[in-house]
LORO-542624 format. One record per residue (C-alpha): residue in one letter; x negated, y negated, z negated; residue number from 1. Coordinates in Angstrom, 3 decimals, decimal comma. Layout:
<nodes>
residuo->A	xx->X	yy->Y	zz->Z	num->NUM .
...
</nodes>
This chain:
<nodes>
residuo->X	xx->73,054	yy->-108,887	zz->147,901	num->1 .
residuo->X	xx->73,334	yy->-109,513	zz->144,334	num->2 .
residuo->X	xx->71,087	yy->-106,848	zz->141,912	num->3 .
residuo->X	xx->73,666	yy->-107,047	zz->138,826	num->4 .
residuo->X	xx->77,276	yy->-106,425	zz->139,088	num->5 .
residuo->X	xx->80,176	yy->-109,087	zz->138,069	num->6 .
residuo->X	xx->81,375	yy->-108,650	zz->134,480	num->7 .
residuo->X	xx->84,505	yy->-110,861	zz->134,254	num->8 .
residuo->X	xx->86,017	yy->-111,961	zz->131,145	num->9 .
residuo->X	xx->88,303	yy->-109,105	zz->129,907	num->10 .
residuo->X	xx->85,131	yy->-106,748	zz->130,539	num->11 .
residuo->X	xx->83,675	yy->-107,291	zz->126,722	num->12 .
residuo->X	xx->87,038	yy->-106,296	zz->125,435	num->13 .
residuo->X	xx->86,982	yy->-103,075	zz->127,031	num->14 .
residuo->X	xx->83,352	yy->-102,065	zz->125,750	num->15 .
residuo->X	xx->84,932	yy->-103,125	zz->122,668	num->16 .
residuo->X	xx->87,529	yy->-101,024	zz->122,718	num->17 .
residuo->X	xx->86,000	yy->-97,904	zz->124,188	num->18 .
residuo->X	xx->83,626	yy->-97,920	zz->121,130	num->19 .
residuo->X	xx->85,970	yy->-98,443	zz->118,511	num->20 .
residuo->X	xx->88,703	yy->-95,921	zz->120,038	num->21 .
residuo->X	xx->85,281	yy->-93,375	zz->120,154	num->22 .
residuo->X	xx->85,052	yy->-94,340	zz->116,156	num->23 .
residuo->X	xx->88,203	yy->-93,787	zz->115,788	num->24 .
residuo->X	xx->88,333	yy->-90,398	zz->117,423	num->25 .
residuo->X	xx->85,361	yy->-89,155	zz->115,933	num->26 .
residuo->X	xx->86,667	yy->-89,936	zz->112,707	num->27 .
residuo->X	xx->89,892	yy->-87,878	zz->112,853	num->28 .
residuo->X	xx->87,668	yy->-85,246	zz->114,953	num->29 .
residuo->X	xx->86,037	yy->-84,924	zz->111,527	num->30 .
residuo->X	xx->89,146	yy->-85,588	zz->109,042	num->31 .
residuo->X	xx->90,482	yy->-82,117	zz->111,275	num->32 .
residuo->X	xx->87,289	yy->-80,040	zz->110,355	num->33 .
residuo->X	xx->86,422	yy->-81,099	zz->107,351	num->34 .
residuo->X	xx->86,422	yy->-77,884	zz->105,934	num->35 .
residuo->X	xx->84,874	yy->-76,492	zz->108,669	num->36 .
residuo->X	xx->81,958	yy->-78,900	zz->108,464	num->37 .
residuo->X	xx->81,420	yy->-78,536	zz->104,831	num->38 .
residuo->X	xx->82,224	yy->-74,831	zz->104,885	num->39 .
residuo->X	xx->78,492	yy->-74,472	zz->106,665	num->40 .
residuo->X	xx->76,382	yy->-76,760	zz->104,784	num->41 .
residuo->X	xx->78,088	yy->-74,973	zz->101,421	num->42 .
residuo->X	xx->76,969	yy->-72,125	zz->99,574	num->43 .
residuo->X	xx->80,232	yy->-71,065	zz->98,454	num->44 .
residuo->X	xx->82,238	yy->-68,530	zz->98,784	num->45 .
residuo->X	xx->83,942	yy->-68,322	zz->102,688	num->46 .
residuo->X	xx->86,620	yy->-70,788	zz->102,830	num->47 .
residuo->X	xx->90,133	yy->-69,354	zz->103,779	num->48 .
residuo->X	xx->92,114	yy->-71,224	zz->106,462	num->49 .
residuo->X	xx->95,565	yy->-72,452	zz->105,481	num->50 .
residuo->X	xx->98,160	yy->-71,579	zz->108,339	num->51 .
</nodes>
């Protein structure tokens, strides 16, 4: 019985991918709320949402 699992060749493309679709959502995640996200580090005036 082997301590470490298998990790066959397409298994570094995955982790690959998993991280850079995670960038990827995070970044449109934050494009979305932008506003939001400045809106509390601001000391403006309260910003109105657009419908």
């Amino acid at each position: 019985m082997e301590p470490f699992g298998y990790l066959d060749p397409g298994s570094g493309s995955m982790i690959i991918q998993i991280l850079v679709g995670g960038i990827a959502a995070v970044g449109v995640t934050m494009k979305l709320y932008w506003r939001r996200i400045t809106a509390i580090f601001s000391r403006a005036k309260k910003v109105e949402e657009k419908p």
